[in-house]
C-alpha positions in Angstrom: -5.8 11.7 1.3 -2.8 11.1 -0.6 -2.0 7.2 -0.5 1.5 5.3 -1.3 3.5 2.3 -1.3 6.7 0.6 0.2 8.3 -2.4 -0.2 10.9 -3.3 2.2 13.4 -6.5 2.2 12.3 -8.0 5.7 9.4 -7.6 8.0 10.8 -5.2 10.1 8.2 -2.4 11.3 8.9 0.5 9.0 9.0 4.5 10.0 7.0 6.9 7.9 8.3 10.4 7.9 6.1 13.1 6.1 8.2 16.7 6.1 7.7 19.7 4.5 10.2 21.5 1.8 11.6 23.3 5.1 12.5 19.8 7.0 10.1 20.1 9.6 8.2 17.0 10.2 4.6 16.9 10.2 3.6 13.2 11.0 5.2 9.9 12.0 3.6 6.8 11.5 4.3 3.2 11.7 3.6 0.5 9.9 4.1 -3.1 9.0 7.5 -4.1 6.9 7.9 -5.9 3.9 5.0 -5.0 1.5 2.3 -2.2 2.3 -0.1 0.6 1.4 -0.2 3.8 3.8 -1.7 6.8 3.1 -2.1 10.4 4.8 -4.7 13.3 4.9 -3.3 16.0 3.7 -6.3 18.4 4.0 -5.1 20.5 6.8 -1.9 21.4 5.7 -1.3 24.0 2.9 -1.0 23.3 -0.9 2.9 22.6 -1.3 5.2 19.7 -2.0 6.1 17.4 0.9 8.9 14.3 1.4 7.6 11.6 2.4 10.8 9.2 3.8 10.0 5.4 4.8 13.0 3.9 7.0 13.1 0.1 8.3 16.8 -1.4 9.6 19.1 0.5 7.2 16.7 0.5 4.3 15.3 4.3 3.5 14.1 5.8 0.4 11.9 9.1 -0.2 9.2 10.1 -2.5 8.2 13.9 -3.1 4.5 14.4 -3.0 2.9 17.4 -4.4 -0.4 18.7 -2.7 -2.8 20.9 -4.3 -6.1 22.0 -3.1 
């Protein structure tokens, strides 16, 4: 499980996008805005590096995770 955190400026529920290097997405999840702790099993998937993009009312930003098994 690969865990990480967000903080947003308002409370707005925030979208979690997990994609691999092609763009296809692999999970969505939501979660609570402003300040928060998700994290994500990456034990099916294949060793690789995956985008993981957190969106709540105009507010985005994307971290690059690297899974090795």
């Amino acid at each position: 499980k690969v865990k990480f955190d967000y903080a947003m400026n308002n409370s707005e529920p925030v979208q979690i996008e997990i994609m691999n290097m092609l763009g296809s997405k692999i999970a969505t999840l939501q979660a609570a805005g402003g300040f928060g702790t998700e994290s994500f099993d990456f034990s099916n998937y294949a060793s690789g590096t995956y985008l993981v993009r957190v969106t709540n009312k105009g507010q985005s930003f994307t971290e690059k995770i690297v899974v090795s098994h």
